[in-house]
The first five atom37 places (N, CA, C, CB, O) and aatype in JSON, in Angstrom:
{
  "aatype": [20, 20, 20, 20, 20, 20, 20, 20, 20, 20, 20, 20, 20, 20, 20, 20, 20, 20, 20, 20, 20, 20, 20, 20, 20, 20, 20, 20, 20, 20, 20, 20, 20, 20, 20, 20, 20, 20, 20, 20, 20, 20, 20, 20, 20, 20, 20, 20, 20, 20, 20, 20, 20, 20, 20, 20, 20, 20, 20, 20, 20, 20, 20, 20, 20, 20, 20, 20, 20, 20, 20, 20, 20, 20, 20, 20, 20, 20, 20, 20, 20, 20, 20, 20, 20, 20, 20, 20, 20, 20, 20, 20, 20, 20, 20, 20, 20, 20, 20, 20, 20, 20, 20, 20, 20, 20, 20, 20, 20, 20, 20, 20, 20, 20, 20, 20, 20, 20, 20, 20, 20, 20, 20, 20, 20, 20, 20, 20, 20, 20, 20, 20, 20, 20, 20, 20],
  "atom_mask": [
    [1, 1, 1, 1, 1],
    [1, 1, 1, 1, 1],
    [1, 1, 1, 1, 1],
    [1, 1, 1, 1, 1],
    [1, 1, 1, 1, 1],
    [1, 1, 1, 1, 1],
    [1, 1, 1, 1, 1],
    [1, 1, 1, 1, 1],
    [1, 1, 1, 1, 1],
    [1, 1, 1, 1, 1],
    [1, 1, 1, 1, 1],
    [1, 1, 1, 1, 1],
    [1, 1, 1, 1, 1],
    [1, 1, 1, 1, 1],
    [1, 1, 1, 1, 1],
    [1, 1, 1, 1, 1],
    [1, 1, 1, 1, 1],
    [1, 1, 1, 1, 1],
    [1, 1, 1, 1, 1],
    [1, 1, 1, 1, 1],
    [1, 1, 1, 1, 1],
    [1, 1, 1, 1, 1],
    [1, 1, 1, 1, 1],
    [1, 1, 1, 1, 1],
    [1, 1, 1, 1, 1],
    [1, 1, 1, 1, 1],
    [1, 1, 1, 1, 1],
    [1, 1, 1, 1, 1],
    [1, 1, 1, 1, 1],
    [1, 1, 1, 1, 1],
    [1, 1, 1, 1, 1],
    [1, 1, 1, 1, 1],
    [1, 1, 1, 1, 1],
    [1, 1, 1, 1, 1],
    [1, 1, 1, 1, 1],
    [1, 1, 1, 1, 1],
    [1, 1, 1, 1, 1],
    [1, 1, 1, 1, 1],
    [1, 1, 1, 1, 1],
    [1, 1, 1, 1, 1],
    [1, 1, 1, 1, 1],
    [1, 1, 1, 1, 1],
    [1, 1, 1, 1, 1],
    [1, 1, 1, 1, 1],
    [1, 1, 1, 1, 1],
    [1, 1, 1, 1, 1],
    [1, 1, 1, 1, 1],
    [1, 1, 1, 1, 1],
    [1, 1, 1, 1, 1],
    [1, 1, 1, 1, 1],
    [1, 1, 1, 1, 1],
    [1, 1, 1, 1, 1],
    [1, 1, 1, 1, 1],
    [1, 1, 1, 1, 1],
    [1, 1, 1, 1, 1],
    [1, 1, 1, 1, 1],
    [1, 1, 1, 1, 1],
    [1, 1, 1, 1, 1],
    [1, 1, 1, 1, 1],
    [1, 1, 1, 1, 1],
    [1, 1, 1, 1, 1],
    [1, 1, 1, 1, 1],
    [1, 1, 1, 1, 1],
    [1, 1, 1, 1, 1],
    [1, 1, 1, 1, 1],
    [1, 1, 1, 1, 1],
    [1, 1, 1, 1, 1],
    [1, 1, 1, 1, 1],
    [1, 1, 1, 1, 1],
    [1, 1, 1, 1, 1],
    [1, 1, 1, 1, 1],
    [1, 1, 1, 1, 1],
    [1, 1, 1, 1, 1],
    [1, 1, 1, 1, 1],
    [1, 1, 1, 1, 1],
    [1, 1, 1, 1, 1],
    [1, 1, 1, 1, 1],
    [1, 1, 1, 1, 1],
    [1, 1, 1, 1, 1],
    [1, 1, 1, 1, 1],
    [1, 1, 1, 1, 1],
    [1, 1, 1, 1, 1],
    [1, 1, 1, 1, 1],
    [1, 1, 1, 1, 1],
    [1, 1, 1, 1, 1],
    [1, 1, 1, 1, 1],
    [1, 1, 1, 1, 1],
    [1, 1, 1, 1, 1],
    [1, 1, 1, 1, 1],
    [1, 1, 1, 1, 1],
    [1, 1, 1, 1, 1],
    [1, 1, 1, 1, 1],
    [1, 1, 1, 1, 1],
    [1, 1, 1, 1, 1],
    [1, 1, 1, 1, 1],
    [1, 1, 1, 1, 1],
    [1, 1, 1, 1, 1],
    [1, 1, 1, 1, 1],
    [1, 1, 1, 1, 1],
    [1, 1, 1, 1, 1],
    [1, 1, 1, 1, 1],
    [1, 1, 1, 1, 1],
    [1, 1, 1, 1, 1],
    [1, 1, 1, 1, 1],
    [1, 1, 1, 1, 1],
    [1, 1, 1, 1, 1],
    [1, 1, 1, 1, 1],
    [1, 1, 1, 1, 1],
    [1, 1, 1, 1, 1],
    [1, 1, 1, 1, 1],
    [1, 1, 1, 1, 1],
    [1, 1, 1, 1, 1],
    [1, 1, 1, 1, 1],
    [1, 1, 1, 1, 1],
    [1, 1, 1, 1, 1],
    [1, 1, 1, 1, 1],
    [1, 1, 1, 1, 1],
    [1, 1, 1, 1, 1],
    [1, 1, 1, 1, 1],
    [1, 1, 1, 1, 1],
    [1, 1, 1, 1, 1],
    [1, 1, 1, 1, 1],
    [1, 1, 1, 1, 1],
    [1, 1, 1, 1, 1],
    [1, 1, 1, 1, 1],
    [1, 1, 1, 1, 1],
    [1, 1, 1, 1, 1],
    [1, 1, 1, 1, 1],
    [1, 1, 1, 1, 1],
    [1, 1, 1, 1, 1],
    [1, 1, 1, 1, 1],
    [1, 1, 1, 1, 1],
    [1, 1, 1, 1, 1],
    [1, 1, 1, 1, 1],
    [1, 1, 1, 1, 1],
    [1, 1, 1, 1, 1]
  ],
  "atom_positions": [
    [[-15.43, 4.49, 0.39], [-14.76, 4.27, 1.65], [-14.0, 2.96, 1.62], [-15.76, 4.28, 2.8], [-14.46, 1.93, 1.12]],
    [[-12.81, 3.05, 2.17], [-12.21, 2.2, 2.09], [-12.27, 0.65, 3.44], [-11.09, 3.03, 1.88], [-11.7, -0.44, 3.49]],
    [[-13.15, 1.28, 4.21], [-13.44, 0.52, 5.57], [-14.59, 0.43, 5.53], [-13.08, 1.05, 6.85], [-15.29, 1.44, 5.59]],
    [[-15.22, -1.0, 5.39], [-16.69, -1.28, 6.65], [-16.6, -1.99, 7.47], [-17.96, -1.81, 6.3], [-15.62, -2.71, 7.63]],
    [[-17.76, -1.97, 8.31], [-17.65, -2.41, 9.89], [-19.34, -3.62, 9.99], [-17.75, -0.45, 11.25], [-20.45, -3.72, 9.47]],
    [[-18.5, -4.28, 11.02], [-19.6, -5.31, 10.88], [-19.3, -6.01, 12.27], [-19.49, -6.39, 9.42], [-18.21, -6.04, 12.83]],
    [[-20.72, -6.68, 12.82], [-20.45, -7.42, 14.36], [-21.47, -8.35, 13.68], [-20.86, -6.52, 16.19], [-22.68, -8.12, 13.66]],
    [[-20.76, -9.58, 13.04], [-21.61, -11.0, 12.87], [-22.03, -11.67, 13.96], [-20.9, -12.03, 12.2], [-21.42, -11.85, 15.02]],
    [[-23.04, -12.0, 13.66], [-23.9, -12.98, 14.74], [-23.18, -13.82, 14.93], [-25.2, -13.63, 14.42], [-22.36, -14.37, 14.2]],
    [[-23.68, -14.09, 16.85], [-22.51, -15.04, 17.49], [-21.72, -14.46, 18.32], [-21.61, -15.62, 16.58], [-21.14, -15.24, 19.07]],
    [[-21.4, -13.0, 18.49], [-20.35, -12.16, 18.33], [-21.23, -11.22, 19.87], [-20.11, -11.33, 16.39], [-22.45, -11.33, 19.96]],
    [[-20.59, -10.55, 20.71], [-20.93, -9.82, 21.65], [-22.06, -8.57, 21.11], [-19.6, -9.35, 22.24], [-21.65, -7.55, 20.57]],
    [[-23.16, -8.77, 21.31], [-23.95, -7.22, 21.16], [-24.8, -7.13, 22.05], [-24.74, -6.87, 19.87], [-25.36, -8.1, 22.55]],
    [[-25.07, -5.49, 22.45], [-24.82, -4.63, 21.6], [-23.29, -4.23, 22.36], [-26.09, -3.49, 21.42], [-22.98, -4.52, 23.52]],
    [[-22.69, -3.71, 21.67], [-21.07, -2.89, 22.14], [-21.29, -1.99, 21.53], [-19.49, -3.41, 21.78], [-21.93, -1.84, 20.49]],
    [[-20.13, -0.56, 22.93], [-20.1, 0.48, 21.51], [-19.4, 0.57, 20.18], [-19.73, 1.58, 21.84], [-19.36, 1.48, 19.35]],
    [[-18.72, -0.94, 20.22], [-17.76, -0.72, 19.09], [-18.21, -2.03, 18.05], [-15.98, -0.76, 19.69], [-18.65, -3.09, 18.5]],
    [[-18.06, -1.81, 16.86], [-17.95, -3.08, 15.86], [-16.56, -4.04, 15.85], [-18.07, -2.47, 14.32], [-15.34, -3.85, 15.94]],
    [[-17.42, -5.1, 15.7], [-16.19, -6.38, 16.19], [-15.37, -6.67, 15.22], [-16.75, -7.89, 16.58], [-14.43, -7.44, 15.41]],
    [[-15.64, -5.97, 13.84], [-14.5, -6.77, 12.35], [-14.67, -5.2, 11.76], [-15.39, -8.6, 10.86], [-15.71, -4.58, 11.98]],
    [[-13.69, -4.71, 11.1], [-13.49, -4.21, 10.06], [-12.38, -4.55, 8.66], [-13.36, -3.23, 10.58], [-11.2, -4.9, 8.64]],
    [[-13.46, -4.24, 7.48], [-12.38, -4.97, 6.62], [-12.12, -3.37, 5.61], [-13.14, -6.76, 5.57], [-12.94, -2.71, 4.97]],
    [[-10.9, -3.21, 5.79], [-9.87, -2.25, 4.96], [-9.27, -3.15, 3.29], [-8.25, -1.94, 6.27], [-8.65, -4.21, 3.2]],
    [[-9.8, -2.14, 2.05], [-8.98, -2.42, 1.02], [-8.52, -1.37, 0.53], [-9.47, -3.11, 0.13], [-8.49, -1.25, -0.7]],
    [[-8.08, -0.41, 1.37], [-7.3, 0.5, 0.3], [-5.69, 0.07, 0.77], [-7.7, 2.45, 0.48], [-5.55, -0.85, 1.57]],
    [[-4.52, 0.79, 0.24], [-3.08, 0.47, 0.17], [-2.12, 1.56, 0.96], [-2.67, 0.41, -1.4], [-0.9, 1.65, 0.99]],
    [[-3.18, 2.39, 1.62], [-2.03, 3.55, 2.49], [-2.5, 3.1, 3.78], [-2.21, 5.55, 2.28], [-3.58, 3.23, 4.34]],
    [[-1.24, 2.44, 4.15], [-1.85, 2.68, 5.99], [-1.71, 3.84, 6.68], [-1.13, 1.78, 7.1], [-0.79, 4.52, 6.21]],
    [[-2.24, 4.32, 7.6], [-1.76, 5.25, 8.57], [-2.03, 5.28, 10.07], [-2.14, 6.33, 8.14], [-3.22, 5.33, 10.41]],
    [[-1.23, 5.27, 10.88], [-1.12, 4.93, 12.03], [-0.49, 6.2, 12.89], [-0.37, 3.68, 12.0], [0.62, 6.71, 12.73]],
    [[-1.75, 6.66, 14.09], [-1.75, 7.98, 14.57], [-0.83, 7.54, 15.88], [-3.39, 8.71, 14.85], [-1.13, 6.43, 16.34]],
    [[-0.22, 7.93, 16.26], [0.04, 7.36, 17.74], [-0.33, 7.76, 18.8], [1.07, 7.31, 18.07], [-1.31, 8.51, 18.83]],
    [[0.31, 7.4, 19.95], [-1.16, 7.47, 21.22], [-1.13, 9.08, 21.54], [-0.83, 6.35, 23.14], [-0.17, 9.82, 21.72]],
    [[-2.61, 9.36, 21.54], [-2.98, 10.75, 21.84], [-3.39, 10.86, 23.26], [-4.1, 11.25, 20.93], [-4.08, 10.02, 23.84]],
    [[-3.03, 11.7, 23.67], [-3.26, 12.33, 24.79], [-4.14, 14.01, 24.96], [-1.89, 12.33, 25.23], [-4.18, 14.84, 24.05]],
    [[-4.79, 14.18, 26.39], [-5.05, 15.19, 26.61], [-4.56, 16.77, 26.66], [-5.28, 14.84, 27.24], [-4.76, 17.57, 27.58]],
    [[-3.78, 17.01, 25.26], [-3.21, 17.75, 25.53], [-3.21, 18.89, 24.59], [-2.3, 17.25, 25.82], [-3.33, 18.73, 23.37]],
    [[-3.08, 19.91, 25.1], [-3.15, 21.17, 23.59], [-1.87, 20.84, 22.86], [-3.05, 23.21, 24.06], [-0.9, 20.25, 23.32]],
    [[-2.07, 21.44, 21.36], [-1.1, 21.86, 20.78], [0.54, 22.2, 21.39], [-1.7, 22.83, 20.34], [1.59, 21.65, 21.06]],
    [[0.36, 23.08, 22.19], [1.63, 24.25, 23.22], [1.88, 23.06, 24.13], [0.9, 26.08, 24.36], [2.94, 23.25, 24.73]],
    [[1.25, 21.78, 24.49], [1.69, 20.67, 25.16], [0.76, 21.04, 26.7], [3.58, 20.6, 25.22], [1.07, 20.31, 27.64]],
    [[0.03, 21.76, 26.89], [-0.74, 22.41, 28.35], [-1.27, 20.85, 28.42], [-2.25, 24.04, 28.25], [-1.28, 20.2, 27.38]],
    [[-1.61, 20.39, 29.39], [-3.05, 19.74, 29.84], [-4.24, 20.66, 29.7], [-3.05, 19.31, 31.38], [-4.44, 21.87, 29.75]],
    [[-5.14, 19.25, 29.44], [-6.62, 19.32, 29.33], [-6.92, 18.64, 29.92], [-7.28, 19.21, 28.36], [-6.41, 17.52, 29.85]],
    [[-8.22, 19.02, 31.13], [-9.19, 18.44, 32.24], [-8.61, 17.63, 33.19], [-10.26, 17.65, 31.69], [-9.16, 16.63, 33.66]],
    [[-7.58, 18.02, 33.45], [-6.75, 17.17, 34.94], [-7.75, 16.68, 35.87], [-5.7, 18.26, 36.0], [-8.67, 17.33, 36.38]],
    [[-7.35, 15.09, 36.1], [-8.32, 14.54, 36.89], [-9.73, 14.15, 36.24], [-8.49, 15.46, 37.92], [-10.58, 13.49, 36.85]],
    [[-9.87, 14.61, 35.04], [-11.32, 14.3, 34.63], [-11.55, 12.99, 33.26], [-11.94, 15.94, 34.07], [-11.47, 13.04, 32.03]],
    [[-11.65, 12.64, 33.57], [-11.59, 11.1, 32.44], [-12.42, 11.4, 30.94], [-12.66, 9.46, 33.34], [-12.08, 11.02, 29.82]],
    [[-13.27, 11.98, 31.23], [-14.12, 11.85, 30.43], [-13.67, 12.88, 29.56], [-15.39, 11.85, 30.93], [-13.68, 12.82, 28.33]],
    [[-13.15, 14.18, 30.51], [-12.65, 15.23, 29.34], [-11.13, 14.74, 28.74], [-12.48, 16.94, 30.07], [-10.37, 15.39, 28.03]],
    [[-11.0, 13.55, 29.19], [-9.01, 13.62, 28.66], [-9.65, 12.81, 27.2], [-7.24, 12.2, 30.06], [-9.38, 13.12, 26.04]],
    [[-10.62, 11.61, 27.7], [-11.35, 11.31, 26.62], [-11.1, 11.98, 25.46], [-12.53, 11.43, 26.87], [-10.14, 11.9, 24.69]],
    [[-12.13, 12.7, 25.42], [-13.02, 13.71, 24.58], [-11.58, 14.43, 23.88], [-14.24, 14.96, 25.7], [-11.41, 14.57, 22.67]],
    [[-10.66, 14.82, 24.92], [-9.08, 15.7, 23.98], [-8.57, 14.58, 23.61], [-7.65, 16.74, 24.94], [-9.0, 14.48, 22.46]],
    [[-8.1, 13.91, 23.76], [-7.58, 12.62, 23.29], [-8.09, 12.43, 21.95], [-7.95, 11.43, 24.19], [-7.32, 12.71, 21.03]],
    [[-9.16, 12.04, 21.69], [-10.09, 12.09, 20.48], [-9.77, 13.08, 19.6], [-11.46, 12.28, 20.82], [-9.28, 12.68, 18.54]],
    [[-9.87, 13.97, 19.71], [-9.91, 15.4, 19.16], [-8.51, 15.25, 18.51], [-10.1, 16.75, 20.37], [-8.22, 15.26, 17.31]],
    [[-7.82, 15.14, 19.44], [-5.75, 15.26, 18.8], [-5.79, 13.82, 17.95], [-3.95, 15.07, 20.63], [-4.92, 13.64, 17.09]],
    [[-6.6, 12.98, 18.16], [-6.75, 11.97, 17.01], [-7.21, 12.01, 15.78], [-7.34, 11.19, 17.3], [-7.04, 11.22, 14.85]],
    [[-8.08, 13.43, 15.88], [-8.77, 12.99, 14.16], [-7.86, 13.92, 13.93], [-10.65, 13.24, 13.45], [-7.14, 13.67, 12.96]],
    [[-7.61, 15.15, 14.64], [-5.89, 16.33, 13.86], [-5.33, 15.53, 13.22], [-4.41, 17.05, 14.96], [-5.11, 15.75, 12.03]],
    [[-4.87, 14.19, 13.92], [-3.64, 13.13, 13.26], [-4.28, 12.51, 12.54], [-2.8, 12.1, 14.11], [-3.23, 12.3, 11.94]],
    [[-5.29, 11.76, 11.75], [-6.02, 11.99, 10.61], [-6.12, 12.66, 9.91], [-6.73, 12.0, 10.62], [-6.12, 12.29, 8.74]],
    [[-6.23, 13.74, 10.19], [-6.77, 14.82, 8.96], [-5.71, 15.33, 8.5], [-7.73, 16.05, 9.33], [-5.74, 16.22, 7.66]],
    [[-4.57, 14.8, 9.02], [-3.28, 14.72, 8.71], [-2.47, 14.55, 7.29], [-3.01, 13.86, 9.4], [-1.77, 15.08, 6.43]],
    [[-3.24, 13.19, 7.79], [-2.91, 12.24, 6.89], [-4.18, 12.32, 5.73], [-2.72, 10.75, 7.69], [-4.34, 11.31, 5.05]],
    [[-4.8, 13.1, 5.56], [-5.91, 12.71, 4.72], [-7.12, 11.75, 4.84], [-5.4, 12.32, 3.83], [-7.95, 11.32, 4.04]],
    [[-6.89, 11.61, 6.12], [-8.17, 10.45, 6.64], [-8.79, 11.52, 7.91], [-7.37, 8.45, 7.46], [-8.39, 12.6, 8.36]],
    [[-10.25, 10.38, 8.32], [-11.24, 10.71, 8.87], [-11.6, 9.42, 9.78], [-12.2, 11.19, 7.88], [-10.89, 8.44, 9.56]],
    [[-12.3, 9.33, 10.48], [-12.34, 8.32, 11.96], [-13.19, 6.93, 11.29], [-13.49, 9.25, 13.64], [-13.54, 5.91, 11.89]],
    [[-13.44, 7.42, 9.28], [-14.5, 6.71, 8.88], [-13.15, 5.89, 7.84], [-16.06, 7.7, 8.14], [-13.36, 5.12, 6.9]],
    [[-12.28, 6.16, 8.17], [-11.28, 5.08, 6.89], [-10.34, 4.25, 8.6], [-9.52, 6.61, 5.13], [-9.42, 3.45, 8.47]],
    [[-10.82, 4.67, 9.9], [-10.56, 3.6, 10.83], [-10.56, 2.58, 10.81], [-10.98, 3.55, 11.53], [-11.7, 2.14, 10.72]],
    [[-9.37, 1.42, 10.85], [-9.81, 0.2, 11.07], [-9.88, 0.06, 12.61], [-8.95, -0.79, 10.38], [-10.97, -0.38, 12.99]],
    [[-9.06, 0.29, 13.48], [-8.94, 0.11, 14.98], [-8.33, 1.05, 15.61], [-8.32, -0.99, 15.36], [-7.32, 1.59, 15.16]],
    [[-9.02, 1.44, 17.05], [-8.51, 2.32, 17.97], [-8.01, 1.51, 19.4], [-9.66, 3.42, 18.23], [-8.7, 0.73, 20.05]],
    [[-7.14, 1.78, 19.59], [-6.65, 1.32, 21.19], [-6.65, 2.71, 22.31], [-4.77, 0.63, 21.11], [-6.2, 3.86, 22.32]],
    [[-7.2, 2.1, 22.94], [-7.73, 2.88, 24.16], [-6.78, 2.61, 25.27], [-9.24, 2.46, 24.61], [-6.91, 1.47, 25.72]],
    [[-5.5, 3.59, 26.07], [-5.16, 3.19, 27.35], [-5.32, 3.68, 28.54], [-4.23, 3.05, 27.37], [-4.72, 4.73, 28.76]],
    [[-6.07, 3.16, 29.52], [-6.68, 3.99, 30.62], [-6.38, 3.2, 32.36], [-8.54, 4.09, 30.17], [-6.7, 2.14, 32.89]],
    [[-5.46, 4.61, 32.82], [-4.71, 4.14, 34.37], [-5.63, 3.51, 35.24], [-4.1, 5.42, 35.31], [-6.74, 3.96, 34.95]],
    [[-5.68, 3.13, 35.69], [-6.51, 2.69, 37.07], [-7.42, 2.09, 36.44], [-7.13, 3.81, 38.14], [-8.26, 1.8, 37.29]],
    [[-7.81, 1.67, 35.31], [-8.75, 1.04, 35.12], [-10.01, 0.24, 35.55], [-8.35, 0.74, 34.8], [-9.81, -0.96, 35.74]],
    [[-10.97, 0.59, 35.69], [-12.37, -0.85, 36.34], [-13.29, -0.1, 35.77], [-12.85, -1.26, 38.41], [-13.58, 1.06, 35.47]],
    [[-13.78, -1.62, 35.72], [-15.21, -1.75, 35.0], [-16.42, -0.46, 35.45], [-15.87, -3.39, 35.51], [-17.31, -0.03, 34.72]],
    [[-16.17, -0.14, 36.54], [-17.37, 1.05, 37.09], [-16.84, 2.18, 36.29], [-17.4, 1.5, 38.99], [-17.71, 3.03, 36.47]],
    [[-15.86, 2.76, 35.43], [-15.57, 3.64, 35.16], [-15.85, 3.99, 33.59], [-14.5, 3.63, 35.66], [-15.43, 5.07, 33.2]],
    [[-16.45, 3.25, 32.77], [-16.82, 2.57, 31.7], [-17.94, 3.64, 31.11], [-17.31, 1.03, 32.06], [-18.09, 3.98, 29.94]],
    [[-18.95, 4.21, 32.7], [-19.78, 5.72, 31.93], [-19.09, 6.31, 31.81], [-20.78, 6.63, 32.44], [-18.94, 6.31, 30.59]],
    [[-17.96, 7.36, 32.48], [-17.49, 8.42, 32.24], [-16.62, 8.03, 31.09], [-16.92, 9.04, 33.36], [-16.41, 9.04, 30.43]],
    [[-16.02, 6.95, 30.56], [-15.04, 6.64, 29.59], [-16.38, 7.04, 28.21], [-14.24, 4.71, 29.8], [-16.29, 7.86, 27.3]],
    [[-17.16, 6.41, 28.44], [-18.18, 6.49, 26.9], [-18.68, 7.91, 27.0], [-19.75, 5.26, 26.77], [-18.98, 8.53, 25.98]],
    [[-18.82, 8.54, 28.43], [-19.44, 10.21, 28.1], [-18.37, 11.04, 27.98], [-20.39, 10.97, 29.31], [-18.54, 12.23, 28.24]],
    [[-17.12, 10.57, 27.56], [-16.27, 11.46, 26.51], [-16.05, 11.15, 25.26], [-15.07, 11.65, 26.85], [-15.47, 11.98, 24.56]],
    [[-16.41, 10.04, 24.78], [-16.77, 9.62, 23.37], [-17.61, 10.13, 23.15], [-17.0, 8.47, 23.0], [-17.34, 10.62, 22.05]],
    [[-18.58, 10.43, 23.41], [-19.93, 10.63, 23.14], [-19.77, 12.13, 22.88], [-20.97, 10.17, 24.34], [-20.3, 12.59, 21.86]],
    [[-19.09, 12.94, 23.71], [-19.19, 14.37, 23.88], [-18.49, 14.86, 22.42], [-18.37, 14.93, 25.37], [-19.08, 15.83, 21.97]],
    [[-17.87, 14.6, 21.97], [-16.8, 14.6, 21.03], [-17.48, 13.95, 19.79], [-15.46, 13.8, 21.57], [-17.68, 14.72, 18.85]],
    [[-17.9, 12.57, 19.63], [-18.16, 12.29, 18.21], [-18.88, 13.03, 16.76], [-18.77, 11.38, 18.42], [-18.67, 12.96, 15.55]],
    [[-19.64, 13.61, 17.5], [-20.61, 14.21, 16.59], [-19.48, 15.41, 15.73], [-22.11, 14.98, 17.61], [-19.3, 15.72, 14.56]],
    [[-18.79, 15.91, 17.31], [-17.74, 17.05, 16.18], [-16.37, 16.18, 15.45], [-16.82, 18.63, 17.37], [-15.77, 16.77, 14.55]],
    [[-16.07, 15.28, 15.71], [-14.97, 14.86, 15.18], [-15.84, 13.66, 13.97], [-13.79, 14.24, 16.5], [-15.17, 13.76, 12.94]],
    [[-16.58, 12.99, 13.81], [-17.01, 12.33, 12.56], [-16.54, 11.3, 13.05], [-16.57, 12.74, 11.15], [-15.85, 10.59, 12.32]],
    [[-16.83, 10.84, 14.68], [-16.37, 9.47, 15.12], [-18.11, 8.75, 15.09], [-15.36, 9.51, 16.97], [-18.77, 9.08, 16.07]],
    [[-18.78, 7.9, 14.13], [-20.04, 6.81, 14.19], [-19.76, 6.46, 15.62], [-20.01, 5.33, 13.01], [-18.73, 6.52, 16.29]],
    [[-21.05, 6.04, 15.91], [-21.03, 5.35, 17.04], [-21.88, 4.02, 16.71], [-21.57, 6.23, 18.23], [-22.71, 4.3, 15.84]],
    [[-21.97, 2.67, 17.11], [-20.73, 2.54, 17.15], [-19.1, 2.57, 17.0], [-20.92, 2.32, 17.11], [-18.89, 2.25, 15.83]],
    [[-18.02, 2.77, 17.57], [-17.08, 3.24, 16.81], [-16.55, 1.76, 16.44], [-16.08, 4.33, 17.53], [-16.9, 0.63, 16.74]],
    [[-15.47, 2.36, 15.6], [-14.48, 1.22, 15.19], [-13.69, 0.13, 15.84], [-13.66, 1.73, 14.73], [-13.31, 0.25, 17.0]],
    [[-13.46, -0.81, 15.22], [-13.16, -2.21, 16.5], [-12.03, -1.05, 17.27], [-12.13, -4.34, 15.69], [-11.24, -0.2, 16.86]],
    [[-12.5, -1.61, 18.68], [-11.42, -1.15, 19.37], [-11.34, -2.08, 20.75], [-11.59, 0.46, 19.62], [-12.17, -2.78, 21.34]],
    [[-9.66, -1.67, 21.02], [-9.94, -2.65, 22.92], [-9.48, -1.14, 23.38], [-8.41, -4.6, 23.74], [-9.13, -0.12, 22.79]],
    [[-9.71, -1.6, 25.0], [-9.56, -0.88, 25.85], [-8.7, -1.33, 26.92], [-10.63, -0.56, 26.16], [-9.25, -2.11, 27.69]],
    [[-7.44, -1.03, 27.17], [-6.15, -1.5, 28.13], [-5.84, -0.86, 29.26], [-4.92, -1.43, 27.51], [-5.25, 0.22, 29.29]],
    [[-6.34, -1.69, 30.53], [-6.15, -1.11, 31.5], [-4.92, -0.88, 31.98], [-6.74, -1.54, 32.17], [-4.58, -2.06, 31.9]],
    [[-3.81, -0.26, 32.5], [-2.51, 0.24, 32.91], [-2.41, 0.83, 33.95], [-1.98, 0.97, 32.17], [-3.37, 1.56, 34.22]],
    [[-1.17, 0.79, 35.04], [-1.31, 1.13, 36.28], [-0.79, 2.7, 36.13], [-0.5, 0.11, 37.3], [-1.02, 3.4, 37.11]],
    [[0.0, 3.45, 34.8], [0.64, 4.81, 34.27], [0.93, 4.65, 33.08], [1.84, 5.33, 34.92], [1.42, 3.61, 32.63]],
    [[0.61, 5.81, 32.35], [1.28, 6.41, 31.67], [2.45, 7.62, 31.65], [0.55, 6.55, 31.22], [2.67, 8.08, 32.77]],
    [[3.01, 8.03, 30.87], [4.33, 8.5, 30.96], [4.29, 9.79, 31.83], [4.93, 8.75, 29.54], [5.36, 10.18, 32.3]],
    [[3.38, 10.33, 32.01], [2.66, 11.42, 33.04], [2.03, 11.05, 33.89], [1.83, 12.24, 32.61], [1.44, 9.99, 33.73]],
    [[1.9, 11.71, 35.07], [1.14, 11.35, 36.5], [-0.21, 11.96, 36.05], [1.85, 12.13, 38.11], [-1.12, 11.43, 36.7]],
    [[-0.65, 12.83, 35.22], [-2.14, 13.64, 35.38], [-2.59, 12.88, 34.04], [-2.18, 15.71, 35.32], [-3.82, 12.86, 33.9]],
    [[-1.92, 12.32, 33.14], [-2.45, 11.26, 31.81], [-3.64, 10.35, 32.28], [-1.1, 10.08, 31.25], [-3.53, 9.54, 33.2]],
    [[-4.43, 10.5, 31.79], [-5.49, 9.25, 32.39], [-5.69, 8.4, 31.21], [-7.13, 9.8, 32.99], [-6.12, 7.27, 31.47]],
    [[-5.5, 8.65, 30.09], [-6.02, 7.98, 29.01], [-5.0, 8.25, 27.4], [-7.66, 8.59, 28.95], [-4.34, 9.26, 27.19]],
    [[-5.1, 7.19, 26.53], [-4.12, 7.7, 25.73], [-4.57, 6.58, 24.41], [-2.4, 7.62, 26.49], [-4.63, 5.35, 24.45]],
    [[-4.78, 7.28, 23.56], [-5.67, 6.95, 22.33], [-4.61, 6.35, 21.11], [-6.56, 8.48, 21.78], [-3.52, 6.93, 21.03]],
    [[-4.85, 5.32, 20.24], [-3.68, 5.35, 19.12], [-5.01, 4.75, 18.01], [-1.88, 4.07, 19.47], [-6.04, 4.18, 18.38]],
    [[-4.58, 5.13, 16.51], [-5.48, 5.05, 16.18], [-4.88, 4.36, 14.44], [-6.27, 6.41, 16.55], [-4.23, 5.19, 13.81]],
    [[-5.04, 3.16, 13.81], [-4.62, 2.8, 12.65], [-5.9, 3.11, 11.63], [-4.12, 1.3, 12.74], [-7.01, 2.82, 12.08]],
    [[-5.85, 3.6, 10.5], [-6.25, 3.97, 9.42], [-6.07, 3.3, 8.04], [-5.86, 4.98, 9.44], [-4.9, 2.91, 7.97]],
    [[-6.66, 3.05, 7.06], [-6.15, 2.81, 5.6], [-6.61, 3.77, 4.61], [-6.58, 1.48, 5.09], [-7.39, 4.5, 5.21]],
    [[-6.52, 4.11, 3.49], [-7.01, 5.04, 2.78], [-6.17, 4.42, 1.54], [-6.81, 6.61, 3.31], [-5.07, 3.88, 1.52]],
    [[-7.54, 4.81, 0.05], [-7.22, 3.63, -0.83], [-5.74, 4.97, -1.76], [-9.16, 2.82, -2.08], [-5.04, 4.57, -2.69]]
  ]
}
């Protein structure tokens, strides 16, 4: 593997995510922001956070597996989510959660932030995933 993950002491724990990853392979790959959405472009789970989550995710490791990578040659995910606050933080992790086991996302996952935003390019978008990779 071309990525490990590590949260050195000193450092915020526990999180769901690891605070450093160090990448040495020479292919980057960089998914761009995923959204809740099928293939045919339909929405998935209007209004529901946790399920835009969970599709979001899903159209992320497609764009991996793309490229020949997996959520485990991740160096960082950016997370963007409308309306953002802190109370909303379960339903954001119980669509990670719902999803990891089938997509080969560890939990903790990979360093990631999370960016709160008042819209995305759609009114029913709640969330929108981008995801950088290396692979040796």
């Amino acid at each position: 593997m071309p990525v490990s993950y590590s949260t050195p002491d000193g450092m915020t724990q526990p999180t769901p995510y690891h605070h450093l990853a160090v990448g040495t392979g020479s292919r980057h790959v960089h998914v761009s922001g995923q959204i809740a959405r099928l293939a045919d472009g339909s929405p998935v789970a209007p209004g529901d956070l946790a399920g835009q989550v969970a599709q979001a995710l899903r159209n992320t490791a497609t764009g991996l597996a793309g490229a020949g990578a997996t959520f485990g040659d991740v160096l960082r995910l950016t997370f963007y989510v409308t309306h953002w606050s802190p109370d909303k933080i379960g339903e954001f992790m119980a669509g990670v959660e719902r999803v990891a086991d089938d997509i080969g996302l560890a939990l903790p996952m990979p360093p990631a932030s999370l960016i709160g935003v008042d819209y995305l390019f759609e009114p029913d978008v709640l969330v929108e995933v981008e995801a950088t990779a290396i692979l040796d």
